[in-house]
C-alpha positions in Angstrom: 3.7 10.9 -0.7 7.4 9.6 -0.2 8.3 6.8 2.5 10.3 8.9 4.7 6.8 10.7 5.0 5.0 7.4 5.5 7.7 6.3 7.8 7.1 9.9 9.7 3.4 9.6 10.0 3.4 6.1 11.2 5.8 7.0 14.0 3.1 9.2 15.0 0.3 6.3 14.6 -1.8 9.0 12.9 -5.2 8.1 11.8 -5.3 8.7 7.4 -8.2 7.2 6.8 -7.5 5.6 3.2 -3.7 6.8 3.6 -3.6 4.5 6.4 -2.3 1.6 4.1 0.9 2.1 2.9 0.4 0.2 -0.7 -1.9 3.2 -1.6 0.7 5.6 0.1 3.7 4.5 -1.7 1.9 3.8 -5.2 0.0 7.2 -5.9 -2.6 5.3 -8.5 -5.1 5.9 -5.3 -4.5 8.8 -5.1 -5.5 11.9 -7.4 -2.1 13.2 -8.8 -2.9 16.5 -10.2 -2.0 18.5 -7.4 1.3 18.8 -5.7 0.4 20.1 -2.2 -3.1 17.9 -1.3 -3.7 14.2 -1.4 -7.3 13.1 -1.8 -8.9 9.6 -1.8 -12.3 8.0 -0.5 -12.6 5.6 2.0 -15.1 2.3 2.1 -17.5 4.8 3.3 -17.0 7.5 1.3 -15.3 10.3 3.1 -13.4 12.0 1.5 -10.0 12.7 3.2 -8.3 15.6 2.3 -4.0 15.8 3.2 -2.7 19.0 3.3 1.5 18.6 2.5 3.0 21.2 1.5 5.6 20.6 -1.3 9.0 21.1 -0.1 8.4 22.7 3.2 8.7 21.3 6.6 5.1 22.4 7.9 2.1 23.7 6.2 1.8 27.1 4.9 -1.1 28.7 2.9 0.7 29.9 0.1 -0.6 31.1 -3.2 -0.4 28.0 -4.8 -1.8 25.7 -2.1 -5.4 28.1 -2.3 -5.3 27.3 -6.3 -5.0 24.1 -5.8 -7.5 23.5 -2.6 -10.0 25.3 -4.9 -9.7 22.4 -8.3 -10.2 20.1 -5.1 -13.6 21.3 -3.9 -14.4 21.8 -7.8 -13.4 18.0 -8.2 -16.0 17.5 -5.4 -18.9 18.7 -7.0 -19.4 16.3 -9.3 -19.8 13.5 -6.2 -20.4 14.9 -3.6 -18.7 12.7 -0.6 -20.5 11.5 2.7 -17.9 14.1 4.2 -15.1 16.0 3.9 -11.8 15.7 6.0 -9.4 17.9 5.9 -5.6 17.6 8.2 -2.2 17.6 7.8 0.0 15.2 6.4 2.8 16.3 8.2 3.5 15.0 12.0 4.3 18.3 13.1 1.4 20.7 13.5 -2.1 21.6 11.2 -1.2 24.5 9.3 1.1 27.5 10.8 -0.4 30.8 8.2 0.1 32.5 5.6 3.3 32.3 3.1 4.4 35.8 4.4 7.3 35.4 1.7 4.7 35.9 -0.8 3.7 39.6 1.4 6.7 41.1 -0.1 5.0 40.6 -3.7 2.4 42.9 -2.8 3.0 46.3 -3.4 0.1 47.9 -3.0 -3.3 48.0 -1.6 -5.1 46.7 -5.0 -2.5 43.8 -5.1 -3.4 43.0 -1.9 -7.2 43.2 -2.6 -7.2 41.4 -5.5 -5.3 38.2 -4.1 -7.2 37.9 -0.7 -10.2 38.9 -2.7 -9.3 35.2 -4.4 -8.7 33.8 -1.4 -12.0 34.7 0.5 -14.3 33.1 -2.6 -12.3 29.8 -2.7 -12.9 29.9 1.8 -16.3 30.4 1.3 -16.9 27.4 -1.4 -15.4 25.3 1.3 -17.8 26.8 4.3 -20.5 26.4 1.7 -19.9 22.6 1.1 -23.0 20.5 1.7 -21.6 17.6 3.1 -20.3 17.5 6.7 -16.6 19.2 6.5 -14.3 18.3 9.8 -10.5 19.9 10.4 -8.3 17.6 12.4 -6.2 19.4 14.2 -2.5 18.5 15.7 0.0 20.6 16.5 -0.2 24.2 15.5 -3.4 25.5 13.6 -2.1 29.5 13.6 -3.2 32.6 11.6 -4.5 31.5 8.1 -4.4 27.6 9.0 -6.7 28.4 12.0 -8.9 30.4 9.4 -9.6 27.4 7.5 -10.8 25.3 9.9 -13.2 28.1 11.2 -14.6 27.6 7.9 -15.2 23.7 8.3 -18.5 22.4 10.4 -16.6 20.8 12.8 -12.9 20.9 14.6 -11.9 18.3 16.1 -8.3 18.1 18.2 -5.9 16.1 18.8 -4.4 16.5 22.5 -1.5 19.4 22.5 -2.7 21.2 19.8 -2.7 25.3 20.3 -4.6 28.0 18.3 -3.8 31.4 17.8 -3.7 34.5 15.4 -1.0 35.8 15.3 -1.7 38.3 12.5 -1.0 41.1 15.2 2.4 40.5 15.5 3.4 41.3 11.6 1.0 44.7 12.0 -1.7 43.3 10.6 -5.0 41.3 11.5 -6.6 38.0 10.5 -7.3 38.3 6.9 -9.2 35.1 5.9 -12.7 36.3 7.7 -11.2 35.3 11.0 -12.2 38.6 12.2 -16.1 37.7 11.6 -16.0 33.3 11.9 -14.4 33.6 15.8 -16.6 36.2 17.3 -18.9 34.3 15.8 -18.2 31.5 17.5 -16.5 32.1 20.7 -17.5 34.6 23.2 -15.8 38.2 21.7 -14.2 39.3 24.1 -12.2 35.9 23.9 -12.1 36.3 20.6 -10.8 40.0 20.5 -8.2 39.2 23.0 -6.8 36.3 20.7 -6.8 38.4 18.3 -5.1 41.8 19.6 -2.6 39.6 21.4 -1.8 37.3 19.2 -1.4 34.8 21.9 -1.9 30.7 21.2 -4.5 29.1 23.0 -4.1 25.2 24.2 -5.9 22.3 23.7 -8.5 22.4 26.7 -8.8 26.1 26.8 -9.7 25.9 23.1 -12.3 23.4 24.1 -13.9 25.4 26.9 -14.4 28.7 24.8 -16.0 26.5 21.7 -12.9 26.6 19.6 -13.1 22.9 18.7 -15.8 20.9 19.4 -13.9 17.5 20.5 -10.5 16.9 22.3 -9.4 13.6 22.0 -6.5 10.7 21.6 -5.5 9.6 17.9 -6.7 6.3 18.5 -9.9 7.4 19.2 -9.8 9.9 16.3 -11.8 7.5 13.9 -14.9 7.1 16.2 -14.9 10.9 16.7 -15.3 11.2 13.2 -18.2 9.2 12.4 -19.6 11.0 15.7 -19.3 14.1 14.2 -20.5 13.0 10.0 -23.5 11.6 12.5 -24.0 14.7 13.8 -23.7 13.6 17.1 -20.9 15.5 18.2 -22.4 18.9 19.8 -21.5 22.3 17.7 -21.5 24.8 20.8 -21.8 28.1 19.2 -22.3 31.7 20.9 -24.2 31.5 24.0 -25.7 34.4 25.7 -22.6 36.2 26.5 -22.3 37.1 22.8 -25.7 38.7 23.2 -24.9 42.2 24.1 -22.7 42.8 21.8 -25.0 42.8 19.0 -25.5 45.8 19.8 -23.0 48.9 18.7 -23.5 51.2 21.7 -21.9 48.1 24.0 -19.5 47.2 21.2 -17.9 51.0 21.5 -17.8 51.1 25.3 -16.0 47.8 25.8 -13.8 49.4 22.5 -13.0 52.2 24.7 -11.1 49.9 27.0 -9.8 47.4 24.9 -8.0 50.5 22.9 -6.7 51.5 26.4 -5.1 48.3 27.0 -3.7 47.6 23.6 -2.1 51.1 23.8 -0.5 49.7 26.5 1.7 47.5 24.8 1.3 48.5 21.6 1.4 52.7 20.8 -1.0 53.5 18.3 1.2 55.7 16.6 3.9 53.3 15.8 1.3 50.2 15.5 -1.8 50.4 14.3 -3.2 47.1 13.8 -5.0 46.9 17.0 -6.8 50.1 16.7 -8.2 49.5 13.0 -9.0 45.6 14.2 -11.1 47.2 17.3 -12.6 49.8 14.8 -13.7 46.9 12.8 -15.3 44.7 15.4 -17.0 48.2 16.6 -18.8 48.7 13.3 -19.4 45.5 11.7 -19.3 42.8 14.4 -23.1 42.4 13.9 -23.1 41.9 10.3 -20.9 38.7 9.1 -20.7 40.0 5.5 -20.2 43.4 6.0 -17.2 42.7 8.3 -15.5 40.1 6.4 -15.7 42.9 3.2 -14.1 45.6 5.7 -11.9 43.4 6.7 -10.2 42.6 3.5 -10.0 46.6 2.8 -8.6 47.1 6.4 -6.2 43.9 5.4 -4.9 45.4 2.4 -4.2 49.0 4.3 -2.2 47.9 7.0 0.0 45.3 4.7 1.0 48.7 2.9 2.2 50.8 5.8 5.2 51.6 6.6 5.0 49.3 10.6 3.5 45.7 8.6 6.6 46.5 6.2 9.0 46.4 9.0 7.8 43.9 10.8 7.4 41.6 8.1 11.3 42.5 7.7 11.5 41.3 11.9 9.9 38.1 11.2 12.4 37.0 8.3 15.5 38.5 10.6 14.3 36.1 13.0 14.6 33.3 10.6 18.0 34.3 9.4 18.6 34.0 13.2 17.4 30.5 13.3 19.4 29.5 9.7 22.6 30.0 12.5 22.0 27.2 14.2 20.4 24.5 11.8 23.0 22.0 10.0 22.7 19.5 8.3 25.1 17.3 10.1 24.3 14.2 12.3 22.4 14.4 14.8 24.9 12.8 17.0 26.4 16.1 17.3 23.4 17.3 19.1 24.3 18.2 22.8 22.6 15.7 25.0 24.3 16.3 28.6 25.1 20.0 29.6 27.1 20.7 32.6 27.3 23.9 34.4 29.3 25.3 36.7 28.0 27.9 38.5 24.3 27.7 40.0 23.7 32.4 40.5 21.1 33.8 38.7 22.7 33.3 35.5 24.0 29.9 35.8 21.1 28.4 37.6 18.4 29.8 34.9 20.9 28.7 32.2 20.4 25.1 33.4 16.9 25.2 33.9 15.8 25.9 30.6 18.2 23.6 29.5 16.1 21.1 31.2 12.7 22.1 30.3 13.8 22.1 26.8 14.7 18.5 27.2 18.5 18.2 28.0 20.3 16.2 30.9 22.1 18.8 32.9 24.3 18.4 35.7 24.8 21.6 37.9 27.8 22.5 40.1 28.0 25.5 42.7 29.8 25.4 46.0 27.4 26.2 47.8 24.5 24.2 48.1 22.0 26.4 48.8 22.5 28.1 45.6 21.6 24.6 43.4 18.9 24.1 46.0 17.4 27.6 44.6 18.2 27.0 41.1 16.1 23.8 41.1 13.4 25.8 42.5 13.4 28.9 40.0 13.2 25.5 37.6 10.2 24.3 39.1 8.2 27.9 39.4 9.3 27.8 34.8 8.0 24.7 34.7 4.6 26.2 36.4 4.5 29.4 34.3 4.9 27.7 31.0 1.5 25.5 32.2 3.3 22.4 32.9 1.4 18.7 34.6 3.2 17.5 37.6 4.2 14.8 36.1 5.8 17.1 33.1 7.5 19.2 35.8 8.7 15.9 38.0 10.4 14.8 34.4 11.9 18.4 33.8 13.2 18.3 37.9 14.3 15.1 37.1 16.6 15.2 34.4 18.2 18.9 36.2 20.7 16.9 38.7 22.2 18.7 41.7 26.1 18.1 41.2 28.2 19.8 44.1 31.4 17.3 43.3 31.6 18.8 39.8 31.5 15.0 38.7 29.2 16.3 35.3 32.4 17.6 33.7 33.6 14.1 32.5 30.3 13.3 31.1 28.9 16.3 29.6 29.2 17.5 25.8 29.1 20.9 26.8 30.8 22.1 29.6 29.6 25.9 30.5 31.0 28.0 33.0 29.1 30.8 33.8 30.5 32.3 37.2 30.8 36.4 38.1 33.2 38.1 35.4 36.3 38.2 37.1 38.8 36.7 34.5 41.1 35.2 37.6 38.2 33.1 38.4 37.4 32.0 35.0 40.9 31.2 34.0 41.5 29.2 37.2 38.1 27.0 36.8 38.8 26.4 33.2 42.5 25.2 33.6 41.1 22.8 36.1 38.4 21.2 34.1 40.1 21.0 30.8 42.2 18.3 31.3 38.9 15.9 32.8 36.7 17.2 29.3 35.9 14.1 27.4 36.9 14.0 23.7 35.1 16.1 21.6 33.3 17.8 24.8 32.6 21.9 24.0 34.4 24.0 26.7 31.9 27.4 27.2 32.0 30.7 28.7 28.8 32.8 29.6 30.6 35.9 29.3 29.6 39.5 28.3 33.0 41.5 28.7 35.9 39.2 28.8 37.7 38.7 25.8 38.2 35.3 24.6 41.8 35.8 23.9 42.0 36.3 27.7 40.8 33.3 28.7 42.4 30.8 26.0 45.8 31.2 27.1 45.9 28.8 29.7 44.5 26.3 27.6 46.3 23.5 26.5 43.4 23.2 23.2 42.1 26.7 22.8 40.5 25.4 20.0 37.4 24.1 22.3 36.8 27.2 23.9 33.8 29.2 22.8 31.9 32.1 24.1 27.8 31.2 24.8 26.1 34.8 25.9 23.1 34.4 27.4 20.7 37.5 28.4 18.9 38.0 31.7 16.3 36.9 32.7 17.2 33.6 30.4 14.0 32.2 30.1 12.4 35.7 28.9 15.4 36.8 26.0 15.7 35.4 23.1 18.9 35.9 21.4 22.4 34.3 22.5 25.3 35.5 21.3 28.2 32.9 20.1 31.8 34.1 20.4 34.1 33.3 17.3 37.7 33.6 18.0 40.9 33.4 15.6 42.1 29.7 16.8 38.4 27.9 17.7 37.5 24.7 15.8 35.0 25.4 13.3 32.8 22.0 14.3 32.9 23.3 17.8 31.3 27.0 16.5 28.9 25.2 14.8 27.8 22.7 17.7 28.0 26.0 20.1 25.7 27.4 17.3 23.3 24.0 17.0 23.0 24.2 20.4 21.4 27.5 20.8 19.1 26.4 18.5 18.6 23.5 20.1 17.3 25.3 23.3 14.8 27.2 21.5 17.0 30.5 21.3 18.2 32.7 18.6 22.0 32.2 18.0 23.7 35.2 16.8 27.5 34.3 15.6 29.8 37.6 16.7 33.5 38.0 17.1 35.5 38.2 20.5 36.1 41.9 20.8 35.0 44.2 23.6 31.3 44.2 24.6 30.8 42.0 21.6 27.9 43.3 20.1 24.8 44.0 22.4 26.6 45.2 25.1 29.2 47.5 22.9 25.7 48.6 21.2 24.0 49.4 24.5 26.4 50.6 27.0 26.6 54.3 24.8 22.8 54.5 25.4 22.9 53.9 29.0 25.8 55.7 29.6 23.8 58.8 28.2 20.5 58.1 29.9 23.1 59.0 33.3 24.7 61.9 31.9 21.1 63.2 30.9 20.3 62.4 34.4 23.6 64.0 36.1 22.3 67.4 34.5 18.8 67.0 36.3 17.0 65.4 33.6 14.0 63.7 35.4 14.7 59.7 35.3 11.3 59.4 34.6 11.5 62.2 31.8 14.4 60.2 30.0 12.4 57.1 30.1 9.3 58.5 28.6 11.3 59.5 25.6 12.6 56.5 24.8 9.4 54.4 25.7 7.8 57.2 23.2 10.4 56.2 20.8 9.0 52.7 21.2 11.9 51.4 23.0 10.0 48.6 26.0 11.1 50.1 28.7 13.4 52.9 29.3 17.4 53.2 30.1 16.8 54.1 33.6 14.7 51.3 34.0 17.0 48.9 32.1 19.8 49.7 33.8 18.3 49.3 36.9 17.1 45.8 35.5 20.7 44.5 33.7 22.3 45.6 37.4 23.9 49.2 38.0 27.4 47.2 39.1 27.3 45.2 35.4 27.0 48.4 33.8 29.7 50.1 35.5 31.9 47.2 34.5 31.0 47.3 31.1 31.1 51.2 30.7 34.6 51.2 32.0 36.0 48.3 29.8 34.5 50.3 26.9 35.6 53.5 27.8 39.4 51.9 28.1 39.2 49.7 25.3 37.0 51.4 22.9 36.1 55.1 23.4 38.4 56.9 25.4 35.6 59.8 25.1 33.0 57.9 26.8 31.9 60.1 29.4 33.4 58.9 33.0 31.2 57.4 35.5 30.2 60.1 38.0 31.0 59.2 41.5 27.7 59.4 42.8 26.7 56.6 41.0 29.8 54.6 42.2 29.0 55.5 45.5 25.4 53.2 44.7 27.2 51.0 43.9 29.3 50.7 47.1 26.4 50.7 49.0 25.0 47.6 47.5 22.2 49.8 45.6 22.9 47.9 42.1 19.3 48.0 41.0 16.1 46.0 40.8 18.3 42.8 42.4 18.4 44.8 45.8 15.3 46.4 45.7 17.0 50.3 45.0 19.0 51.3 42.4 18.1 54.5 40.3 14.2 53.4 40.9 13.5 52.2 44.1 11.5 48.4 43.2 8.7 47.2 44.9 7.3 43.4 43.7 9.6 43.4 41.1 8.5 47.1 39.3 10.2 50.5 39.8 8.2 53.2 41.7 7.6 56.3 38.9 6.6 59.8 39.8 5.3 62.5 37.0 8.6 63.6 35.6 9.0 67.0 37.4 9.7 68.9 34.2 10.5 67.2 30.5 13.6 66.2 28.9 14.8 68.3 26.6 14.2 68.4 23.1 17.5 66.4 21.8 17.2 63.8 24.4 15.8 61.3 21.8 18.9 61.5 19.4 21.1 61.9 22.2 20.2 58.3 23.0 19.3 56.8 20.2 22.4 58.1 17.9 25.1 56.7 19.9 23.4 53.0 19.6 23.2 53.2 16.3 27.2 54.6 15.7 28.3 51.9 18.2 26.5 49.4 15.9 28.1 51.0 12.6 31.0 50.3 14.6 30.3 47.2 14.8 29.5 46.1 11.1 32.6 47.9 10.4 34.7 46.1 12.1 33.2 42.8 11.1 32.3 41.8 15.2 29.1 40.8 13.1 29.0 39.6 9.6 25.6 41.9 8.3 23.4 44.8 8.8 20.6 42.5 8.7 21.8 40.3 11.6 22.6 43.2 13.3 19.4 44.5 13.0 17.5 40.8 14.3 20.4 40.8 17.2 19.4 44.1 18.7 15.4 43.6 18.1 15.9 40.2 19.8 18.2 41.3 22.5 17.6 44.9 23.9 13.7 45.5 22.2 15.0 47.8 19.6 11.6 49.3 18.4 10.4 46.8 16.3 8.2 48.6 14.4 11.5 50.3 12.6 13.1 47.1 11.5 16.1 47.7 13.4 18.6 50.1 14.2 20.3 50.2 11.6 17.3 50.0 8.9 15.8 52.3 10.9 18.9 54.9 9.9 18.7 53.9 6.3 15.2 54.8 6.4 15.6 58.3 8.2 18.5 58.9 6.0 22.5 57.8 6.5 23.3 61.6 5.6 21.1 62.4 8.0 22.4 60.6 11.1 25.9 62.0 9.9 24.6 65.4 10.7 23.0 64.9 13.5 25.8 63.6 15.5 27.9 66.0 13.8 25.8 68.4 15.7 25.4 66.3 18.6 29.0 66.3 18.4 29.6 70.3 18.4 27.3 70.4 21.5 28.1 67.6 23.5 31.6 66.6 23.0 33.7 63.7 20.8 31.6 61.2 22.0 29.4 61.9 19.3 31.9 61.9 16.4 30.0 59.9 13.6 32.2 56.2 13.2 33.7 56.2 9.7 31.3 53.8 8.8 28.7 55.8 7.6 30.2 56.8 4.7 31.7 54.1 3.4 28.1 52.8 2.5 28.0 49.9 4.5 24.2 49.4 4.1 23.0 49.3 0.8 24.0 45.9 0.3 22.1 44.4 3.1 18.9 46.3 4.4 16.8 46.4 1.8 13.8 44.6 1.9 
């Protein structure tokens, strides 16, 4: 172990046990050498303490090579066996997050699969097996396969903020490591089941009041926890009698019956089905450990090999391409530590208070009062949804500072404007604030239509200007889009970029031209939803298809959500800069508009909205039978469009942008994977036909055949 890592730990004041000296850290001679990824050693008592640190990685992952070598470590054990075995993380920043899904794509078939897990699930069960006292110390994240290991141990014990979860469900598959026999086993079921099919963490004292861990405590009082537990004095709570009934199958298939209702919900069988084969597995075996741990290795090895795990396995390494925007490995004095916005609406306001939960000083400016004074409340009802204390909230309230003089501008590193699209506006605020920006201060625009070139002209340093895209509702969406332009300072992109990830969003790096990419990728798919509609296609018909599709909700719906007055902007900056065949907007809808019915911000747009949710009917007749590709092809042209023209640099970006962004049916991979995988030719026909009975709009972008793809969507 290095001294960076020492220095790391001891900032935390982490309790090592025999690592706790930093002679036997820094000269490995106490330390067994053989392996790269553990360090072992005995204290005066001799209790074994086991570090898990993985080689070269910034938090712990289970791969391949860290199983081999915690196996030679329980073999070393055997000979003397310790007092007890301890087993946490040398690194300060969680337990153990999974799996190395990198080593997924290695498998290539369900023998593969069963063959390595089959490894794995010995090597667990010599640890569960151990007779000496085994304890997992748990900070930060313990998740999929790193919560699996502690299941196997005697005891858990936590430090305060650590979280739990399997997230197996996620990556269309379930736990694999006998997590789908341990936590039934140890938690009430139905708990455990609803981990499991949601794939949602579970927090420190929740964890403690279903069983998860048997002690919640401080570091410092870490060591006498320990000797509590190796004393067995430390109470193991395990099922209780609300596990009893469901020894039995008959009750195990009538709460199955509702649990597959509710996962359908969310998750369509026919596009996702981990949740079904997880509940048929709990259905059969749940009262036999060893029979469902064997089931679930051959379930495991199934789902890995369909065509859904494949793609979402894809999704999860598009979202880390996302994040590789925004990291750098410049100083950290680049990082932005005071934001200022101007402009407390819906956007604006939300903007700053995530800014602020995420740690940041922000100053916010609005002419009207009232509209910071309900800004800082929306901040205060996040804080309470994402569980905060009072005091946490009072610290998050404190650092979001009301600024109606505009005085923020002089101070801030980042200066973000993000008032109604009306360029006038824009131009006027920026050439009022540029000349007060402190040197080196970020200049940003919260735009979704206006060009950048339209708004750097009245700049004396365009240079500064970049465009920050956030997505409503901000606290909810996860990608941002950053807008590149021909003159802007390449440190400045890269901040913009850093910042993003700074926030806890996805940074997506796109060029100034119209719609940029979400929005030049979604408008053709709303725009048809309405035309559908305008020929008496059922709104609640047009949704269904594209919910069926797997879409999260449908364009009716969305549209109604994003704001029928946005879209009509968009639409008609698209139409006149983009498409001139873009259908025109029928008046009827304008005439919504004029009324002040823009959607589920007024209560009535397409839908009318009660508590937030649109009022459905039973769709009077169904859409017809092209609806599907009439909505789904022109998003995916529009986004060959885009990789065409270089508004993006890859397909595979391309693909993460519009998961992340508009919900594009995961389970595909992405919009434009998804066309590789139904065939380019293919989608060259279809709109070709689409085309021949529709009109131009449909004409496939020359794109297509220039084989744009190949290069960049395979797995």
């Amino acid at each position: 172990m290095t001294g960076p890592v020492y220095s790391a730990l001891k900032d935390r004041h982490m309790e090592l046990g025999p690592f706790i000296n930093a002679t036997q850290l820094l000269h490995r001679s106490a330390i067994h050498k053989r392996w790269n990824n553990w360090h072992l050693a005995r204290d005066a008592s001799d209790v074994a303490w086991l570090l898990l640190d993985k080689a070269g990685a910034s938090a712990n992952v289970l791969s391949e090579e860290v199983l081999r070598e915690l196996g030679e470590v329980i073999e070393s054990l055997q000979d003397a066996m310790p007092r007890a075995l301890v087993i946490r993380s040398a690194k300060p920043g969680s337990f153990c997050v999974g799996a190395d899904i990198s080593e997924f794509r290695q498998l290539h078939n369900e023998r593969d699969v069963i063959n390595k897990l089959s490894d794995a699930h010995i090597l667990i069960q010599q640890l569960a097996d151990l007779p000496c006292p085994t304890i997992a110390v748990i900070h930060g994240a313990a998740l999929g396969g790193g919560l699996e290991l502690a299941l196997c141990c005697d005891y858990r014990l936590a430090i305060h903020g650590a979280s739990f979860g399997l997230p197996e469900i996620l990556l269309g598959l379930h736990p694999g490591l006998g997590g789908t026999a341990r936590l039934p086993a140890l938690i009430p079921p139905l708990d455990a089941m609803q981990m499991m099919l949601t794939g949602k963490n579970t927090y420190d004292r929740k964890a403690l009041s279903l069983g998860l861990i048997d002690r919640l405590v401080e570091e410092r009082h870490l060591a006498g926890a320990l000797e509590d537990a190796i004393k067995g004095k430390v109470h193991r709570r395990r099922s209780d009698w609300r596990a009893q009934p469901f020894l039995y199958a008959w009750v195990r298939q009538l709460v199955g019956r509702r649990m597959r209702a509710e996962a359908a919900k969310q998750a369509p069988p026919q596009h996702y089905p981990a949740p079904e084969a997880l509940i048929s597995l709990w259905e059969k075996h749940a009262g036999n450990p060893g029979s469902m741990i064997h089931a679930e290795l051959l379930s495991f090895a199934k789902l890995l090999n369909t065509q859904t795990s494949r793609n979402l396995v894809r999704v999860f390494f598009l979202r880390e391409k996302l994040k590789e925007q925004g990291k750098s490995k410049s100083l950290s004095s680049d990082a932005i530590k005071h934001l200022h916005v101007i402009g407390a609406g819906a956007m604006g306001g939300d903007i700053a208070g995530w800014c602020a939960l995420q740690g940041l000083r922000v100053s916010l400016h609005d002419t009207r009062p009232e509209s910071i004074a309900k800004a800082i409340g929306n901040a205060a009802k996040l804080c309470e949804s994402k569980h905060l204390s009072s005091a946490e909230t009072r610290d998050v309230l404190d650092r979001l500072i009301p600024d109606p003089d505009n005085s923020g501008v002089e101070q801030a590193d980042l200066v973000l404007e993000a008032v109604p699209e009306d360029l006038e506006l824009k131009l006027k605020i920026h050439t009022a604030i540029e000349p007060r920006l402190k040197p080196g201060a970020i200049l940003a625009t919260n735009t979704s239509s206006i060009l950048l070139e339209d708004l750097r002209g009245e700049l004396s340093d365009p240079t500064r200007l970049v465009g920050i895209h956030f997505f409503n509702p901000v606290a909810k969406m996860q990608l941002v889009e950053v807008v590149n332009h021909s003159v802007i300072n390449a440190t400045i992109f890269r901040r913009a970029r850093q910042f993003v990830d700074q926030i806890g969003k996805l940074p997506v790096p796109v060029a100034s031209a119209p719609g940029f990419l979400v929005n030049r990728a979604l408008t053709p798919y709303l725009v048809e939803a309405i035309c559908l509609l305008d020929e008496g296609v059922p709104a609640e018909a047009i949704d269904k298809v594209a919910i069926d599709f797997g879409m999260p909700m449908g364009p009716i719906e969305l549209a109604d959500q994003v704001g029928l007055d946005v879209c009509i902007d968009v639409a008609d900056m698209l139409r006149e800069r983009v498409n001139p065949h873009q259908p025109e907007t029928p008046e009827w809808l304008r005439s919504k508009v004029e009324k002040g019915h823009l959607g589920r911000k007024t209560g009535k747009g397409l839908y009318t909205w009660t508590e937030g949710k649109p009022k459905k009917r039973n769709p009077r007749k169904p859409a017809p039978t092209d609806t599907l590709d009439r909505l789904i092809l022109p998003m995916l042209n529009a986004c060959m469009a885009c990789l065409r023209e270089e508004v993006i640099a890859d397909a595979e970006l391309l693909d993460g942008a519009m998961i992340f962004a508009t919900g594009f049916a995961p389970f595909t991979g992405g919009p434009l994977h998804y066309a590789q995988q139904r065939g380019v030719s293919e989608i060259i026909k279809r709109l070709h036909d689409l085309q021949e009975d529709h009109g131009e709009r449909f004409a496939p972008d020359p794109g297509w055949s220039e084989g744009l793809l190949e290069p960049s969507t395979q797995d």
